[in-house]
C-alpha positions as CSV (number, residue, x, y, z in Angstrom):
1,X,-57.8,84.4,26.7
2,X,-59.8,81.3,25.2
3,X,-58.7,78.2,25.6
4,X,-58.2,75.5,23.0
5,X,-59.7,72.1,23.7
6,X,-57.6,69.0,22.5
7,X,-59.6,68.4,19.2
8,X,-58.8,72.8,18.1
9,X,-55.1,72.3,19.2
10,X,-54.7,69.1,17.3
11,X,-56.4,71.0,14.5
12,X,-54.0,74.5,14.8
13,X,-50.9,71.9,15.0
14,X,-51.8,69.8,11.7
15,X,-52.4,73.2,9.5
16,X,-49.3,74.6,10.9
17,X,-47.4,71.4,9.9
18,X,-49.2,71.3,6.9
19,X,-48.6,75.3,6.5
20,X,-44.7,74.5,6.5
21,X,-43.9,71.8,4.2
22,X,-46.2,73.3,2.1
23,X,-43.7,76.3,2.2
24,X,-40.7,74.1,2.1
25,X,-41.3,72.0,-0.8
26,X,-38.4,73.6,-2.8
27,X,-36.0,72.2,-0.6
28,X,-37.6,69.0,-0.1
29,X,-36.4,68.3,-4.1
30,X,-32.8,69.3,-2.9
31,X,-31.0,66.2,-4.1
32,X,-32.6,66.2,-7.6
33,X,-30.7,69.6,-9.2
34,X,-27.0,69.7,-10.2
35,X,-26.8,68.0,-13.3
36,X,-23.4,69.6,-13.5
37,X,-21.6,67.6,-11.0
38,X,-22.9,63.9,-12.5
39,X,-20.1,63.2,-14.7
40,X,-17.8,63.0,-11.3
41,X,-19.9,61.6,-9.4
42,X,-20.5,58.7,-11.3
43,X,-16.6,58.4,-12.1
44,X,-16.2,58.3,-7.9
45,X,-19.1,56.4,-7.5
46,X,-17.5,53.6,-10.5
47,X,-14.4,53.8,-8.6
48,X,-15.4,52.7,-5.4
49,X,-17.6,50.0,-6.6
50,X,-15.5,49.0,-9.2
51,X,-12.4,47.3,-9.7
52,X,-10.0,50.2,-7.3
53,X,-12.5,49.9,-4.7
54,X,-12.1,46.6,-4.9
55,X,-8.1,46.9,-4.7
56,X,-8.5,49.6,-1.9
57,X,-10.5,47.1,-0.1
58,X,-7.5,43.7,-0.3
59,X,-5.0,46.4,0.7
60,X,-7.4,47.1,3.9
61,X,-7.6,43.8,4.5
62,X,-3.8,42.1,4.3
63,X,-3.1,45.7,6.5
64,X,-5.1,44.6,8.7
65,X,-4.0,40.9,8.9
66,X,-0.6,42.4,9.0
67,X,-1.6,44.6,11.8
68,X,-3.5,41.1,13.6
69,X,-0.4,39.2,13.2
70,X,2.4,41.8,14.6
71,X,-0.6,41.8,17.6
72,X,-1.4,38.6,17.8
73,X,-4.7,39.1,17.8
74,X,-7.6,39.1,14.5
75,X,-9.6,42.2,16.2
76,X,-7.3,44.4,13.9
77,X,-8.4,43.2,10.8
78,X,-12.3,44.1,11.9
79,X,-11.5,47.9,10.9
80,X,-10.5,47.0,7.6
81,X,-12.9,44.9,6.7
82,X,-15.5,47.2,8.1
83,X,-13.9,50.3,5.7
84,X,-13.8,48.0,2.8
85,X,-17.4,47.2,3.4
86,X,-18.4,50.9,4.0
87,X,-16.3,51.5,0.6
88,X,-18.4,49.2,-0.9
89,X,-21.9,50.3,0.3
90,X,-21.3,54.2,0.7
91,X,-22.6,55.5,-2.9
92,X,-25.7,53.4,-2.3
93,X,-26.5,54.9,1.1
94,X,-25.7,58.4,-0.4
95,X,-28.2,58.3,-3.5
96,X,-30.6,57.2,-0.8
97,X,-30.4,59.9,1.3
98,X,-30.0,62.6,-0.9
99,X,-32.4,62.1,-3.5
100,X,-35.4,60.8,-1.0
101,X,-38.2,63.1,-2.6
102,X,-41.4,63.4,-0.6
């Protein structure tokens, strides 16, 4: 059997990744179907940015100072904070992901 010299396999390797997202471009659109589903989404996604998020996120924290003064310590409110801010950022970091379209 023939071998292949670094410039063939470099060749055989780009067709075959070329080969397979040509073949996969259906799913590459995956985030950009379900029109179904938007009215919810956007009510969750206007609830966590909006005005109960915001709520959800001053509970988190006074917990959390509640939690840092029964310790004695302001570590504990770090969770809450970090939840609030994840909250917060999540439906942005979602649409990101999910409807990146090569």
């Amino acid at each position: 059997m023939k071998k292949l010299t670094r410039n063939q396999a470099k060749l055989v390797l780009a067709s075959v990744a070329t080969a397979s997202v040509l073949a996969m471009s259906p799913e590459l659109m995956a985030g950009t179907g379900g029109s179904e589903f938007n009215t919810i989404y956007a009510t969750i996604t206007g609830w966590m940015q909006g005005t109960l998020g915001k709520l959800i996120t001053i509970a988190l924290l006074i917990t959390g100072i509640g939690f840092g003064v029964v310790k004695q310590s302001v570590v504990a409110a770090v969770p809450a904070i970090a939840a609030g801010l994840i909250l917060n950022a999540a439906p942005g970091v979602i649409d990101g992901i999910v409807t990146a379209v090569l």
